[in-house]
C-alpha positions in Angstrom: 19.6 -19.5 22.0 20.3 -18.6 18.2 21.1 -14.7 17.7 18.3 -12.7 16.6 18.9 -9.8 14.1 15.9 -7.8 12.9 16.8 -4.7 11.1 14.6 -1.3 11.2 15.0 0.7 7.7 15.4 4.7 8.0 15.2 7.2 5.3 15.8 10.1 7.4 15.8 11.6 10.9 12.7 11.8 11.4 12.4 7.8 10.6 15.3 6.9 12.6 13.7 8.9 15.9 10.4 6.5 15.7 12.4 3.6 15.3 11.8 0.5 17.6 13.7 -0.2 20.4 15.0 -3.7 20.1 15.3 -3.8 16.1 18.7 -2.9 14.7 19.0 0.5 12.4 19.3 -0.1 8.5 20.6 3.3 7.4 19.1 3.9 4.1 18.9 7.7 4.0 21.1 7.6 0.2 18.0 6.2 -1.0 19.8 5.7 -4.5 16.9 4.2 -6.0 13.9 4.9 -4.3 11.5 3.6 -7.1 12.5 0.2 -5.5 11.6 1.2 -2.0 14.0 -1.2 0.7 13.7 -3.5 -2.0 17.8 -2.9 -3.1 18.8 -2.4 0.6 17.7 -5.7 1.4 18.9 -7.4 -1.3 22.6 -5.5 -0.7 22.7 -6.8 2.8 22.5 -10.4 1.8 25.0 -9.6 -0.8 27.1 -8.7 1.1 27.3 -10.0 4.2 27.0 -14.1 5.6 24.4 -15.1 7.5 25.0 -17.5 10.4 23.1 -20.8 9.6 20.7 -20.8 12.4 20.4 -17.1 13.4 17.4 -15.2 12.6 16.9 -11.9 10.2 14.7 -9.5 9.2 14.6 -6.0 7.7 11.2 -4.2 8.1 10.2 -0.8 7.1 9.8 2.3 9.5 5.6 1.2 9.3 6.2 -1.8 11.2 4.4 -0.8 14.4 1.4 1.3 12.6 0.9 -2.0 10.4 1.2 -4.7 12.7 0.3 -3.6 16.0 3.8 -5.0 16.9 6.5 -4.0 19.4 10.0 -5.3 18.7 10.6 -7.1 22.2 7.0 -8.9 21.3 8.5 -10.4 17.9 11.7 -11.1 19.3 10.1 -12.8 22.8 7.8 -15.0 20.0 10.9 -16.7 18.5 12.5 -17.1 21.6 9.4 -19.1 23.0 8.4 -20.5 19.5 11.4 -21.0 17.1 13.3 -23.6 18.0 11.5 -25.9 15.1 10.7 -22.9 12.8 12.3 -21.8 9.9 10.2 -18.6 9.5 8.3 -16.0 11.8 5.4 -14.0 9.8 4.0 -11.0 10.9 0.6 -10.6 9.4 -0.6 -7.7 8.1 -4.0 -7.0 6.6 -5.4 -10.4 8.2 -8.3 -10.0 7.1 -7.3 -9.6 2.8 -5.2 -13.1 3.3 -8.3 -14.6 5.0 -10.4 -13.7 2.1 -8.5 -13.8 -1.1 -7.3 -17.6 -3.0 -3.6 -15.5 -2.3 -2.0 -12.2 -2.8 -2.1 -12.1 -6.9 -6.0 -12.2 -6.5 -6.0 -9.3 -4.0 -3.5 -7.7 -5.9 -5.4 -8.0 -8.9 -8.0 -5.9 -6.9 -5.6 -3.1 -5.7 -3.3 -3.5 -8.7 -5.0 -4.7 -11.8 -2.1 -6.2 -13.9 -0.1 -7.4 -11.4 -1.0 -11.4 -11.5 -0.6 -11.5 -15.3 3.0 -9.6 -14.8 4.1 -11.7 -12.3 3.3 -14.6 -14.3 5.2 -13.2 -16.9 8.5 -12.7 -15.0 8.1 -16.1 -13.1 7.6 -18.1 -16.2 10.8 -16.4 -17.6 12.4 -17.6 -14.4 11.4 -20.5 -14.7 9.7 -20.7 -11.7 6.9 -23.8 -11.5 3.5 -21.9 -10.3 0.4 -21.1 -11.6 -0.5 -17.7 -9.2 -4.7 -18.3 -10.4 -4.7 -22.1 -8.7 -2.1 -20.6 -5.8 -3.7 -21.3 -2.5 -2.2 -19.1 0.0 -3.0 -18.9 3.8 -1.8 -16.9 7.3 1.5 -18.8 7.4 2.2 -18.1 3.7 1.0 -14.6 2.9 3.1 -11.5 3.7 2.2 -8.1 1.9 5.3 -6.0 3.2 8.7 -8.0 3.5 7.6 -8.5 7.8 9.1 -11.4 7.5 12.0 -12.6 10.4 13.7 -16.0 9.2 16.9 -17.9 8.8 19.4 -18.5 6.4 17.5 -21.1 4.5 14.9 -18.7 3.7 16.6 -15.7 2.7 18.6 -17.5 0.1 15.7 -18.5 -1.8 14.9 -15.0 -1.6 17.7 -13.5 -2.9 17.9 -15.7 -5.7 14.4 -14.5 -6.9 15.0 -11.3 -6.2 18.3 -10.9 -8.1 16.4 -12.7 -11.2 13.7 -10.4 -10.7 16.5 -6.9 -10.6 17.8 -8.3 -13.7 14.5 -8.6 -15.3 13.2 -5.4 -14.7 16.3 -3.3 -14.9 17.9 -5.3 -18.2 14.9 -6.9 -19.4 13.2 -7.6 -22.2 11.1 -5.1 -23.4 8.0 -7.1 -21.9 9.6 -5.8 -18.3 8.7 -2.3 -18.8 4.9 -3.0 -16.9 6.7 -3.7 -14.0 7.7 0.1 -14.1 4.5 1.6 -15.0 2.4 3.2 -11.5 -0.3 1.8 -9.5 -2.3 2.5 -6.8 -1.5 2.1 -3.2 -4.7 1.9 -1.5 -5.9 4.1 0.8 -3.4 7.1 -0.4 -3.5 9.3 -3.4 0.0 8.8 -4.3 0.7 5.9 -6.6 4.2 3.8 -7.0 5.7 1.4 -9.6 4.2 -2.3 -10.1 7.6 -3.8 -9.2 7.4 -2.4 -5.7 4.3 -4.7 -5.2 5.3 -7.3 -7.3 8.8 -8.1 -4.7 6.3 -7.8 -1.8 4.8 -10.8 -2.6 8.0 -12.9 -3.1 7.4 -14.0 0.5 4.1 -15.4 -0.3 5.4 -16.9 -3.2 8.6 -18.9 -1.3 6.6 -19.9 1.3 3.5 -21.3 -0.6 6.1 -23.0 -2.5 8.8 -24.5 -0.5 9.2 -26.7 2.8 9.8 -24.5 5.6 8.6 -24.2 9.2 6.2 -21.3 10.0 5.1 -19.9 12.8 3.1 -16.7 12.5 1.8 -13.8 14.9 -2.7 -13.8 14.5 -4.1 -10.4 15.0 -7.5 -11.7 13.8 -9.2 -11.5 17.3 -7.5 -8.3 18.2 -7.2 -6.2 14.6 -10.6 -5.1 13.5 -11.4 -6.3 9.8 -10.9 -3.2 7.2 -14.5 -1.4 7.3 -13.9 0.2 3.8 -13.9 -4.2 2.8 -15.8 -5.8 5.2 -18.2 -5.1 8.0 -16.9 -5.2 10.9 -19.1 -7.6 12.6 -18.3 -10.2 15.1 -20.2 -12.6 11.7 -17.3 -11.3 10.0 -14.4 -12.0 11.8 -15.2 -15.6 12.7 -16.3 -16.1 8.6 -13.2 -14.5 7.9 -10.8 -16.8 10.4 -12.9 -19.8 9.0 -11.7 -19.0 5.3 -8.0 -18.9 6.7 -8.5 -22.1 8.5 -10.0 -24.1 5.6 -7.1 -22.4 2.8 -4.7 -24.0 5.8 -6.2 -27.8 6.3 -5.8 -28.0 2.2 -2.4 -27.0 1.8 -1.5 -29.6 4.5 -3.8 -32.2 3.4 -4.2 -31.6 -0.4 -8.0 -32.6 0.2 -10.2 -30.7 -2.2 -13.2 -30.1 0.3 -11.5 -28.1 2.1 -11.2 -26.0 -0.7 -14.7 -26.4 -1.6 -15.5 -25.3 1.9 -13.3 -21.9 1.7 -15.4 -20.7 -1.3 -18.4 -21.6 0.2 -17.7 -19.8 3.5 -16.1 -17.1 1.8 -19.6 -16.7 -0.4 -21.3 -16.0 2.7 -19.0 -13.0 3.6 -20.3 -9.2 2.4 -17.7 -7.5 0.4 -17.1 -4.4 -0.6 -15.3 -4.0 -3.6 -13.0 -0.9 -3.4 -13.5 2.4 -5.5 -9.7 3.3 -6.2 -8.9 6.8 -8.1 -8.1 7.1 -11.5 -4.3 6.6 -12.1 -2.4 9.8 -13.7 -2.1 9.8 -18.0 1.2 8.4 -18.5 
């Protein structure tokens, strides 16, 4: 049985209290840098430390529960039943915004306008091969919040992005300054910088990209779609689950009508675009 090691971040005392039993505490109550969220935490870790080849690890924010419905012995009793020919265990969030959007640059274009044309930007500087308007991303390659429990294979991918993407924003060219300027986060009236939901989606980006073995958790029959998007209808739901499944049968078969077929389905689905606040003067 490989070793598991899924690490809870705190800020503070009253983080570490609600912490899950079963995950391990990351103490992160310096908070050096809290623009960047767990962002630099995580990225420390792997710096720092080496990570058994076929051993499991994840770092996940104090939301974990609220956002996924998730307890820790659930996660940790799906890899032990499911990951012996997995590379990667994602833990959906927002099922319903990965079912309906080409990938998370479109959505994030909704909740963040800006944020597809900087991520292009800082990928193409990479040198990173992907056009994020022609990404299609499904339920086994979209992650919005870094739930993400995998091996060694997977986080080394990700720490080379991610110490590209550090360099880039925090020495970069004067082009990397957008990636510091506030959005929205949805739902709240506080707003944060771009980069924070730009390294959010590296998960989605490594995964629609490279050749690893997913398994995933689906809360689609259990989560209720988001009523301030969608109705909440059982029409919904099952129009919903179809879009995931058709994004899924092209990016394992390449065959354009299943494509076709997602934006067809997805056509037939009432939306509700969302009324966000007007962002502060800078």
């Amino acid at each position: 049985m490989a070793d598991i090691f899924i690490h809870q971040i705190f800020y503070d005392e009253d983080s570490r209290a609600k912490l899950l039993p079963g995950f391990l505490p990351l103490d992160n109550t310096r908070n050096e840098r809290p623009d960047w969220f767990e962002f630099p935490l995580i990225l420390d870790f792997l710096r720092h430390n080496t990570l058994q080849d076929d051993a499991w690890y994840g770092f996940v924010s104090p939301k974990f529960k609220h956002k996924t419905g998730m307890a820790a012995n659930a996660v940790i009793q799906k890899i032990q039943t499911q990951g012996q020919a997995a590379d990667v265990l994602v833990l959906t969030v927002a099922w319903d915004q990965v079912a309906y959007y080409l990938n998370p640059w479109e959505q994030g274009e909704v909740m963040h306008p800006g944020i597809l044309d900087l991520s292009q930007r800082f990928l193409d500087h990479a040198a990173y091969p992907v056009d994020l308007k022609t990404l299609v991303c499904d339920s086994f390659s979209t992650q919005f919040a870094n739930f993400v429990v995998a091996k060694k294979n997977y986080w080394l991918k990700w720490q080379v992005l991610a110490e590209k993407f550090w360099s880039y924003v925090e020495d970069g060219p004067e082009g990397a300054a957008g990636f510091k300027e506030v959005t929205h986060y949805y739902g709240k009236k506080t707003h944060y910088p771009m980069k924070t939901f730009v390294q959010e989606r590296f998960a989605s980006l490594i995964l629609a990209t490279g050749d690893f073995r997913v398994i995933k958790s689906d809360p689609s029959d259990v989560r209720t779609p988001n009523s301030a998007l969608f109705n909440r209808s059982l029409e919904t739901r099952r129009l919903l689950q179809t879009c995931d499944l058709m994004k899924t049968q092209y990016r394992r078969t390449q065959d354009p009508a299943f494509l076709e077929m997602y934006w067809k389905v997805r056509g037939c689905i009432e939306y509700k675009a969302p009324n966000l606040p007007r962002l502060p003067s800078p």
